[in-house]
C-alpha positions in Angstrom: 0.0 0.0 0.0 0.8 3.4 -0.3 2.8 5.8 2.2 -0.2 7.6 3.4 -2.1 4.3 3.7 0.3 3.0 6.3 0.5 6.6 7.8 -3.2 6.7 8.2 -3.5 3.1 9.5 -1.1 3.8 12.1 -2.6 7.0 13.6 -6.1 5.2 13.2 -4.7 2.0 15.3 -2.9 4.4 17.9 -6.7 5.9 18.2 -8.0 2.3 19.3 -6.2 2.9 22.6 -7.9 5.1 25.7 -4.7 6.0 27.1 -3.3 7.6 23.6 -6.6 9.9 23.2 -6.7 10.6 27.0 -2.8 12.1 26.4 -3.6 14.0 23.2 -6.6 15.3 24.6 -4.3 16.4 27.1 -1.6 18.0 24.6 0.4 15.1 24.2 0.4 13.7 20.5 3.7 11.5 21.2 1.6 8.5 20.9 -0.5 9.2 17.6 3.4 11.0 16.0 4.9 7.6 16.9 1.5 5.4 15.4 2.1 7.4 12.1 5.8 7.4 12.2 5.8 3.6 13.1 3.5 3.1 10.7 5.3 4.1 7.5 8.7 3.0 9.4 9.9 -0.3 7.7 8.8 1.7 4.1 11.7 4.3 5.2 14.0 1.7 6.5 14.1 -0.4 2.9 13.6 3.0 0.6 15.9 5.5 2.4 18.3 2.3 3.8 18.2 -0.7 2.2 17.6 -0.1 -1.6 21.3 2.6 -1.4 23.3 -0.5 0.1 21.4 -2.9 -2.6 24.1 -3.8 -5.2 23.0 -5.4 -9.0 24.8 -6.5 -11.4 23.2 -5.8 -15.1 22.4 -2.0 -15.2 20.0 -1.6 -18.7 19.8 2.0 -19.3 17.1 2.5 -22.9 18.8 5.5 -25.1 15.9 8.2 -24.5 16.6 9.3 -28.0 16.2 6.0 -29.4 13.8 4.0 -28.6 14.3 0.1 -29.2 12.4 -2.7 -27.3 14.8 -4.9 -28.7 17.9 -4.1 -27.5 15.9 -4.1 -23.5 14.3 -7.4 -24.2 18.0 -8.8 -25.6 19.8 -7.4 -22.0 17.1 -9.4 -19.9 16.9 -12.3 -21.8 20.8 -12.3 -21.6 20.5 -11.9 -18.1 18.5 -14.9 -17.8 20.4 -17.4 -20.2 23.9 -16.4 -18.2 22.2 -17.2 -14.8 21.0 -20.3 -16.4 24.3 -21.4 -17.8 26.7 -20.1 -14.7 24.6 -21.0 -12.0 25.2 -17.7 -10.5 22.4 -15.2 -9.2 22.1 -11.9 -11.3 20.6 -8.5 -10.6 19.3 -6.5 -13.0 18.1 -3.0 -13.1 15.7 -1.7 -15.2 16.0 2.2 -15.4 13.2 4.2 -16.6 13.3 6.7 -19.7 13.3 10.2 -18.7 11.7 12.5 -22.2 11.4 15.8 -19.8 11.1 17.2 -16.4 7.9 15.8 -15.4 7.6 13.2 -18.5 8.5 9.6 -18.7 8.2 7.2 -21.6 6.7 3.8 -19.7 7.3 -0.1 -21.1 6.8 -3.0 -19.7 8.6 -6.5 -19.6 6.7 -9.7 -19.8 8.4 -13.1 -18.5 6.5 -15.9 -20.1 8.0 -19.4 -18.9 6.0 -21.5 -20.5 7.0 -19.7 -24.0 10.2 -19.5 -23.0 10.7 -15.5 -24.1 10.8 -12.4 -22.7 8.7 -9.3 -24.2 9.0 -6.1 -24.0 6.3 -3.2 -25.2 6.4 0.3 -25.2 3.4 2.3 -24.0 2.1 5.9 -23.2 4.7 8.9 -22.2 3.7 9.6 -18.6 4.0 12.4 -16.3 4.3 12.3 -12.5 0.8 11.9 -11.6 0.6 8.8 -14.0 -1.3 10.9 -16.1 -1.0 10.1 -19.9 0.2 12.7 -22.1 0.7 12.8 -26.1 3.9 10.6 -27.0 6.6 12.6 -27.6 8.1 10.7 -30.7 7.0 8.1 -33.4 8.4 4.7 -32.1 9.8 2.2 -34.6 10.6 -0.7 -32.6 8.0 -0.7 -30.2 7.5 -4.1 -29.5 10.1 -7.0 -29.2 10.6 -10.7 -28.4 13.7 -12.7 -27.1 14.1 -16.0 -26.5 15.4 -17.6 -23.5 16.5 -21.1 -22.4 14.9 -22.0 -19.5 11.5 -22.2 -17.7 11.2 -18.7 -15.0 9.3 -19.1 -11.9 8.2 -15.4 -10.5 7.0 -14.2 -7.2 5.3 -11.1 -7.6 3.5 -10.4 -11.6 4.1 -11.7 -14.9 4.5 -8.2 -16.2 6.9 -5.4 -15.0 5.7 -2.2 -15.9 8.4 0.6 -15.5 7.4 4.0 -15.6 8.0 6.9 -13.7 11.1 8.1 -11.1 13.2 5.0 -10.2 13.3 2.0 -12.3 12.8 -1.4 -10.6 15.3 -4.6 -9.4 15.1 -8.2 -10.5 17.0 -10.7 -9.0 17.2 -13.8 -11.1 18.7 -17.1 -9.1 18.5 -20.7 -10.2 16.4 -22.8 -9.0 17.5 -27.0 -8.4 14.8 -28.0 -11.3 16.9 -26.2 -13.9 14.4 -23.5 -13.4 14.9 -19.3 -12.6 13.3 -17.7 -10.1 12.9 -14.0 -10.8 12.1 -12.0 -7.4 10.6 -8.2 -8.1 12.8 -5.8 -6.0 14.6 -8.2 -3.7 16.2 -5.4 -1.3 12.2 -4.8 -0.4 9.5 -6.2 2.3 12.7 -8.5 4.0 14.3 -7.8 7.7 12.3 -4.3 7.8 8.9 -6.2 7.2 9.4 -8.7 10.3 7.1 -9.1 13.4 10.3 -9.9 15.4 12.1 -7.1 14.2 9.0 -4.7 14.9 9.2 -6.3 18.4 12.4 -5.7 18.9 11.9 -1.6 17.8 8.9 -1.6 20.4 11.5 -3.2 23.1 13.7 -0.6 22.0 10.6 2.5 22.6 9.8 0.9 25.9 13.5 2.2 27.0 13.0 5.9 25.9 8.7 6.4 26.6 7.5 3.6 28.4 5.0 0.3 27.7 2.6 2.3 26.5 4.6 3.4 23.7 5.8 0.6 22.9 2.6 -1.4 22.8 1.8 2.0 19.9 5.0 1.0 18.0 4.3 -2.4 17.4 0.5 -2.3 16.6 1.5 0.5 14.0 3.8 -1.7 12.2 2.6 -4.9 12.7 -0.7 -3.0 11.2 1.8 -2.0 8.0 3.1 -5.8 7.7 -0.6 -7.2 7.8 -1.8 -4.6 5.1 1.4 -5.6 3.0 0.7 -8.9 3.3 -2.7 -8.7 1.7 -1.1 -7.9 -1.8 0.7 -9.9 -4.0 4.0 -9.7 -3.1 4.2 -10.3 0.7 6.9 -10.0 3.2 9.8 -11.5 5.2 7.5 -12.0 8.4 9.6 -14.3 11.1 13.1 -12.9 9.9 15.8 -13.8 11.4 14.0 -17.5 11.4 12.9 -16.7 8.2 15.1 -15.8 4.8 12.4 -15.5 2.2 9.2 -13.6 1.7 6.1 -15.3 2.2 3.7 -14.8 -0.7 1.1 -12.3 -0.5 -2.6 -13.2 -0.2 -3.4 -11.5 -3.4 -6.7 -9.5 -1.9 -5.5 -6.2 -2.9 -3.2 -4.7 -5.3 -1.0 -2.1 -3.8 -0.7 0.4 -6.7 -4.4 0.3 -6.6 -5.5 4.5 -6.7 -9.2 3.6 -5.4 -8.2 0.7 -2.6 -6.0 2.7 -1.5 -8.2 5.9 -1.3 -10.5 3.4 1.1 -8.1 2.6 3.0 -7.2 6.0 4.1 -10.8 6.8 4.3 -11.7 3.7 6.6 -8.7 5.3 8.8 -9.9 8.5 9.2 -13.9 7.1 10.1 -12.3 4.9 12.7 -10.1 7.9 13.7 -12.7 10.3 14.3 -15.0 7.4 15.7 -12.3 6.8 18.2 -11.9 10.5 19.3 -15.7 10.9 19.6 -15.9 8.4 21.5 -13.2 8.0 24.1 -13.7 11.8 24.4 -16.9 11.4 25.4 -18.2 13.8 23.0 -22.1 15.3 24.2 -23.4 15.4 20.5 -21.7 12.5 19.4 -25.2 9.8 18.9 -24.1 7.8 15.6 -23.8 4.2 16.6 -21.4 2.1 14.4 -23.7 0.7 11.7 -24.8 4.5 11.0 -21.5 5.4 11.0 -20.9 2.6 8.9 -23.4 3.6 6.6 -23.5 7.1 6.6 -19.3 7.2 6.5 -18.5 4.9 3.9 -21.2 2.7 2.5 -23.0 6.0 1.3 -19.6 7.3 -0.5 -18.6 3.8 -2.0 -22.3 3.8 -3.5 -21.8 8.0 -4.7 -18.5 6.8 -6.5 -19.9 3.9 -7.8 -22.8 5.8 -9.6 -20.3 8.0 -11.1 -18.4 5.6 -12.5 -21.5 4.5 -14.2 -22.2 7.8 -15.3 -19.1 8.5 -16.9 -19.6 4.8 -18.9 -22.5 5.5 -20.4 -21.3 9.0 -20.9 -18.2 6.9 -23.2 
């Protein structure tokens, strides 16, 4: 999920606790600023720590000002066939193409095992906001397959779209049946996303601002771990015990714009239901199925409608 997602979740969960609304009530917020700072922790431990120390070994950098599919889908199947052959792990980088300040041109790489090729496809130039915006220039080779030697096993998606910013990781290793396993950025969701270590961080609070506090820390990113885990790609729950990432539970894709918009809005209800209530708020009289009505089942049904609208309108 999203930063704000995780930010929101952990200020909501923090809410859940008498003692945290009783001190920020008070004009204490150290509980709810370490709920929302816990919550998007193990996010800034792998994006601002872990990814700078990651080290690959394939960088493919596409020539802005000429645009081939071929020569990206030749560097990954490459990749692929000298993992295959060596027997050693590879990591490969594939950097996004910059076309102006606020523009990207986006592609996407397909692995296909049981066809044995990799293909890659250009698609719209997009700006920040993944907004699309005319294409800059007339592409030639704009769509291109390579052949590979080997079957590839994947753990997150079968297509890899790259886009805007920073390009993503692969990690291809062998596998025993002859097979490789391609794991979508491998420096993310490991140590940072591990109950154990998010115990261990909570331990470490309890030293500076007490149990409660620490009992904030560790809901808040347990909370994040859980919410990761409902996507595709999962995370390295047990670590230490553990090395790998368990597979998501494929409920909910992360990139989604609208799940995640729900998310944050089931946060703040459950927020401002907390406040109300612990509070003890005179002309607060909604009982949870109104405010479960009223808060969000009314709004999912008001987006849902204009959806439709703008359908038919097409």
């Amino acid at each position: 999920m999203k930063g704000l997602v995780h930010f929101a979740a952990g200020v909501a969960a923090t809410s859940c606790f008498p003692f945290a609304v009783e001190a920020g009530a008070n004009g204490n917020p150290l509980y709810f600023i370490l709920g929302g700072c816990c919550g998007l922790l193990p996010d800034i431990i792998d994006y601002r720590l872990t990814k700078l120390f990651y080290k690959y070994d394939v960088d493919i950098v596409p020539d802005p000002k000429n645009l081939a599919a071929t020569m990206i889908a030749d560097a990954v199947a490459s990749a692929i066939n000298h993992v295959y052959e060596t027997g050693r792990s590879v990591g490969v980088k594939l950097n996004t193409i910059r076309q102006g300040p606020d523009l990207w041109q986006s592609y996407s790489v397909r692995l296909d095992g049981f066809k044995q090729e990799v293909t890659v496809s250009f698609g719209d130039v997009v700006g920040a906001g993944m907004r699309t915006v005319p294409e800059c220039k007339r592409i030639d080779d704009k769509v291109a397959i390579s052949p590979i030697n080997c079957d590839v096993k994947l753990d997150y998606m079968t297509n890899v779209s790259i886009d805007i910013h920073d390009g993503p990781v692969l990690l291809l290793e062998p596998h025993d049946d002859n097979s490789i396993c391609v794991k979508f950025l491998p420096w993310h969701r490991l140590w940072s996303h591990s109950v154990v270590i998010a115990l261990l961080i909570s331990l470490l609070g309890a030293l500076f601002w007490g149990v409660s506090a620490a009992v904030v820390i560790f809901v808040a990113m347990a909370l994040h771990i859980a919410l990761d885990q409902m996507g595709f790609m999962g995370c390295n729950i047990l670590y230490p015990f553990t090395k790998q990432r368990t597979h998501g539970f494929g409920v909910i894709h992360a990139m989604s714009p609208f799940l995640n918009l729900i998310a944050v809005w089931i946060s703040i209800l459950i927020l401002f239901w907390n406040l109300a209530r612990y509070a003890k708020v005179s002309w607060f009289v909604i009982n949870p199925l109104g405010l479960l009505s009223i808060g969000l089942l009314l709004p999912l049904l008001g987006v849902k409608l204009w959806k439709m609208r703008g359908e038919l309108d097409e």
